[in-house]
C-alpha positions as CSV (number, residue, x, y, z in Angstrom):
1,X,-59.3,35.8,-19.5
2,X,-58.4,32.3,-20.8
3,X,-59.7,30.3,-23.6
4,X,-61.2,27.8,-20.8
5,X,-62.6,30.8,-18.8
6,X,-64.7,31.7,-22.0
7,X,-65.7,28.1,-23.1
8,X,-67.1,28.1,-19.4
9,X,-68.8,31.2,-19.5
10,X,-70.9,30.4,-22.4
11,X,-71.2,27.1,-21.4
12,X,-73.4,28.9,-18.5
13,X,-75.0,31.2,-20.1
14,X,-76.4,28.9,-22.8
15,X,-76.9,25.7,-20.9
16,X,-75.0,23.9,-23.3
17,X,-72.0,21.2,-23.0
18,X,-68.2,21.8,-23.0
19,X,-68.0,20.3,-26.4
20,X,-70.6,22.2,-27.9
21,X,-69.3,25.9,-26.3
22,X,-65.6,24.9,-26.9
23,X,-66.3,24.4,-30.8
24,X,-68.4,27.9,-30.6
25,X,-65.6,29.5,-29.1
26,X,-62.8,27.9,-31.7
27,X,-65.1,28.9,-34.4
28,X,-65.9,32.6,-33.3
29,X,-61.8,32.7,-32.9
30,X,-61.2,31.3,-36.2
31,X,-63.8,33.6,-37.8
32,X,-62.2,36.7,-36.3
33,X,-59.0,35.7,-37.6
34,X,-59.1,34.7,-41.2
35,X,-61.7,38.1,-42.0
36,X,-58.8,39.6,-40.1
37,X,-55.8,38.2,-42.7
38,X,-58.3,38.0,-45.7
39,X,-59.3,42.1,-45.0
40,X,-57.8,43.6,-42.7
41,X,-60.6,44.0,-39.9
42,X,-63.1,42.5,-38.3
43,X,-66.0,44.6,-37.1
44,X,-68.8,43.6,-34.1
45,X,-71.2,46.6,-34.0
46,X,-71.8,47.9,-30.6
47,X,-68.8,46.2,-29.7
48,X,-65.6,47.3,-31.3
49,X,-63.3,47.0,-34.4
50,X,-60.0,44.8,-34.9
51,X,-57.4,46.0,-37.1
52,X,-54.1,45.3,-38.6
53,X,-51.7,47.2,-37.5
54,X,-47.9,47.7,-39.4
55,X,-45.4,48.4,-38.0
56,X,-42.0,49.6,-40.4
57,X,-38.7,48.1,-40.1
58,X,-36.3,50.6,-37.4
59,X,-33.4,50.7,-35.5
60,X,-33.0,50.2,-31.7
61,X,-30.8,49.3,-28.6
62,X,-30.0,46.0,-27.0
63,X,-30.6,46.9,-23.2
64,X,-27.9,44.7,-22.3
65,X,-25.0,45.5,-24.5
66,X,-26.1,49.1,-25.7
67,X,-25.6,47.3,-29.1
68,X,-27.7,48.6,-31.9
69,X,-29.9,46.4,-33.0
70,X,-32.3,46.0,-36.3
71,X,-35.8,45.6,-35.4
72,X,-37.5,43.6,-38.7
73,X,-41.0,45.1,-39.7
74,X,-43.7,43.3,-38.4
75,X,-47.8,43.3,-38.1
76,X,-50.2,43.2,-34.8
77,X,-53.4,43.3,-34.2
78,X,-55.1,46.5,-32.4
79,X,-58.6,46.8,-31.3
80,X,-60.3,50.1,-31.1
81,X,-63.6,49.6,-29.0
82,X,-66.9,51.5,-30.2
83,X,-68.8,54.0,-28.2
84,X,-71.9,51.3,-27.5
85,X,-68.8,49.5,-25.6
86,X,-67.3,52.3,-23.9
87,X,-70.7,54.2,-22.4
88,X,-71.3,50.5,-21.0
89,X,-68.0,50.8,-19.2
């Protein structure tokens, strides 16, 4: 789903204007993300928990060339949704 699809979405469901769902959306994004880098996860209850996720430095192929290749350590973001979530699936 994209970012416009969302500012729409609670656009309708709350009656209000672009403007006003488009900062909620930008804010609710930017919340998620700083708690994120600042702790390490963000929890919604009944919804689900996001979590950094890292990933060690390691050794792999280049498809192309068979070449081997290091592959730098890096960091991601996972989400691990919480059993409210999934019994509503």
């Amino acid at each position: 789903m994209s970012k416009t699809a969302i500012v729409n979405l609670i656009r309708e469901e709350t009656g209000s204007t672009i403007a006003v769902s488009k900062k909620t959306t930008d804010a609710i994004i930017d919340l998620i993300t700083k708690t994120i880098k600042k702790s390490g996860s963000f929890n919604i209850i009944g919804f689900g928990t996001f979590k950094v996720a890292k990933r060690g430095a390691r050794k792999g192929r280049n498809p192309k060339t068979g070449e081997a290749i290091k592959i730098s350590a890096s960091k991601s973001v996972r989400f691990k949704s919480s059993a409210a979530l999934k019994k509503k699936i």
